[in-house]
Each structure stands twice: as structure tokens, then as C-alpha cells.
C-alpha positions in Angstrom: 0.0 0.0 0.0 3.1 2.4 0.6 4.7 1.9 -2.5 1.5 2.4 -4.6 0.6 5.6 -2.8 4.0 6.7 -3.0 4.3 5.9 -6.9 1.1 7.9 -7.1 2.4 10.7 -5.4 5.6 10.9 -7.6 3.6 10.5 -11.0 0.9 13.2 -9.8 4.5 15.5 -9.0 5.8 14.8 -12.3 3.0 15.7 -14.8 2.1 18.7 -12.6 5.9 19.6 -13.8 5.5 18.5 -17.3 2.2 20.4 -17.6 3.6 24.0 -15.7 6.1 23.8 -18.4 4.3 24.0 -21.0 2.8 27.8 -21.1 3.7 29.9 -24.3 4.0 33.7 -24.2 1.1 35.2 -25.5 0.0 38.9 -26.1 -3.4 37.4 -24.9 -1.9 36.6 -21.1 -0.5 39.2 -18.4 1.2 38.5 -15.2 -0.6 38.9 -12.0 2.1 42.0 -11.5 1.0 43.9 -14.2 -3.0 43.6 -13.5 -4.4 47.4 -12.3 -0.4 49.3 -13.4 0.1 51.7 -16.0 1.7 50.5 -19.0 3.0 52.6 -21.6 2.0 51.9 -25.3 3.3 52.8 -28.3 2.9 52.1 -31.7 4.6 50.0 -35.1 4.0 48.1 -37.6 5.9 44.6 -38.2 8.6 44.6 -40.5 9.3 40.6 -40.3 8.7 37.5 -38.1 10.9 34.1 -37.9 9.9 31.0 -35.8 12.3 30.5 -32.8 12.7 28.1 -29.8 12.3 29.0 -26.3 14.6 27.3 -24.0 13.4 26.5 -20.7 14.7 28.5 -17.7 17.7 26.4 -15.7 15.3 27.2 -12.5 12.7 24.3 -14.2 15.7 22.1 -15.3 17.0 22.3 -11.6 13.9 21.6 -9.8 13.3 18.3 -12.6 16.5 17.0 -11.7 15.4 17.4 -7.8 12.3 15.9 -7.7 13.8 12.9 -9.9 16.0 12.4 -7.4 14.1 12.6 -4.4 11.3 10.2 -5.9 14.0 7.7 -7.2 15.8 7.7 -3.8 12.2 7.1 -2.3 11.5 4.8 -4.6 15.2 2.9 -3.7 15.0 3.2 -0.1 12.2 0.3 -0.4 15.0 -2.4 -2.1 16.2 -4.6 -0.3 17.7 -4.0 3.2 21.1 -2.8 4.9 23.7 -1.9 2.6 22.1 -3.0 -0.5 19.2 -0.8 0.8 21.5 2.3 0.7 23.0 1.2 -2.7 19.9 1.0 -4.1 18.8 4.7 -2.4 21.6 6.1 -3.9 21.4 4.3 -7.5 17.6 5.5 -7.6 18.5 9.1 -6.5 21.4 9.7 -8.9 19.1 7.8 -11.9 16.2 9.9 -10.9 17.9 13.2 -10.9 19.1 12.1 -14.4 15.9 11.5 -15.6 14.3 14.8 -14.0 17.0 16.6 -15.4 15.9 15.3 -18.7 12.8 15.8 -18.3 13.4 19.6 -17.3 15.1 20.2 -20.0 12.6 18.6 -23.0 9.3 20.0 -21.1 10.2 23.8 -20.8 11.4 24.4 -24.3 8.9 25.7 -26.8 8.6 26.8 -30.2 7.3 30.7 -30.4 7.6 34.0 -33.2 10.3 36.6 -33.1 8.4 40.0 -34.5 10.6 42.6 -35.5 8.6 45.8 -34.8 9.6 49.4 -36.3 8.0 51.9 -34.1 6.3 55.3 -35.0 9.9 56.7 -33.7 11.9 54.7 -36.0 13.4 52.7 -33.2 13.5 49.0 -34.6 13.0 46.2 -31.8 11.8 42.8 -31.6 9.0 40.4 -29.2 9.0 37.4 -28.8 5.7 36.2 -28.0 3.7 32.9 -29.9 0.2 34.6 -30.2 -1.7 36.7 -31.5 0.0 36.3 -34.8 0.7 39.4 -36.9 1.0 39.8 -40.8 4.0 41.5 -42.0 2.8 45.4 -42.5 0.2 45.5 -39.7 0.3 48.2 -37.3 0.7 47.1 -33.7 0.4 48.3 -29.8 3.8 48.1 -28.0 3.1 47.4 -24.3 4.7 47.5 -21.7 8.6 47.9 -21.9 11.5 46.2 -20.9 11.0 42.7 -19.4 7.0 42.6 -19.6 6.9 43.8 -23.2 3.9 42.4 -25.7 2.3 43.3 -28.9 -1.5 43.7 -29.6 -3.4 44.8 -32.9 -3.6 48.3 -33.4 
């Protein structure tokens, strides 16, 4: 009964990870930080866009390889007994770790659009974000600035 509840435990863990790791920026989407603040807005018109991959953060790939190798040292400390008990707690850890590490580092990355923007000042920067998606010409908003930047139709 221990082991099933603990398997449980780990697998609900796991795809609660996998799942977190899988938002996409979106124009659509605002932090809870930036709900009821000024932002300022300015305006362009998208001059070109390319597909790019998002890597995940190292935070998520860190935290994978932790939980992998607290549930696979759990899951070795019920081997055996003694010192095979401990080989086995330490083989699970280590292999878990490995596999949460993987598993951090395939579930955070994610494919999104680079817009190049040319604003109304004839300063040229670029978003990243995945949606809305603009056509090449279209006049945009330009929200926000610095880190919490996003684009919206005009």
C-alpha cells in the first residue's frame, strides 16, 4: 500500500511539472504583477517575423532533476535492506535526478515568433511572443517595456 501511494504521489508530482512547463507567451496573457499598473503603449507596424525556440529556464531544469532524485531515492529506499538498501537509495537518487533533469530540460522548451517591430519613432526592436499572430505590415500596440513587453493589434 506504501509503494502504490508513493508511486502515485511521484507521478501526480511529475506531470504537474511537465504540464507547468508548457505555457507559451502570448500577447493574450498578463502576469498577475501587471493587472491594475500603467503600462505605456506605443505604436509600429511589423517589419518581419521568424519561428524560434524558447529554451526552458535552468530554475525548471533544476527543480526536474530534484524531484527525480528525491522520488527515485524514495523509490530505492524500499530495495532490499542494509547496505544494499542504501546502494539502491543512492542508485535511484542519482538515476532519478538524471531523468528529472531530462525531463526539465525537454518540457520547458517551446517553439514561439520573433516579431521585428519598427516603431512610430523609428526605433526597430523585436518580441518574442507565440500569439496573437501578426501579418507582415500591420500596425501594432507596443506594451509595456522592458521585461513585460507584448504586442496587440492596433
Amino acid at each position: 500500500m506504501r509503494m502504490a501511494t508513493l508511486k502515485g504521489v511521484t507521478l501526480a508530482v511529475l506531470g504537474a511539472a511537465a504540464l507547468a512547463a508548457c505555457t507559451q507567451p502570448s500577447g493574450n496573457v498578463v502576469a498577475a504583477n501587471q493587472a491594475q499598473t500603467a503600462q505605456s503603449v506605443q505604436f509600429g507596424t511589423i517589419i518581419s517575423s521568424r519561428n524560434v525556440t524558447v529554451q526552458g529556464n535552468q530554475g525548471a531544469q533544476a527543480a526536474g532533476a530534484v524531484i527525480g532524485g528525491i522520488a527515485g531515492a524514495a523509490l530505492g529506499q524500499n530495495i532490499g535492506g542494509g547496505t544494499g538498501r542504501v546502494l539502491a537509495t543512492g542508485a535511484g537518487a542519482t538515476a532519478g535526478a538524471a531523468a528529472g533533469l531530462a525531463a526539465g530540460k525537454s518540457g520547458t522548451g517551446h517553439q514561439s515568433i520573433e516579431w521585428t517591430v519598427r516603431l512610430e519613432s523609428g526605433q526597430t526592436i523585436s518580441v518574442i511572443q507565440a500569439s496573437p499572430t501578426f501579418a507582415t505590415g500591420q500596425r501594432v500596440q507596443v506594451i509595456g517595456g522592458g521585461s513585460n513587453t507584448r504586442l496587440a493589434a492596433a
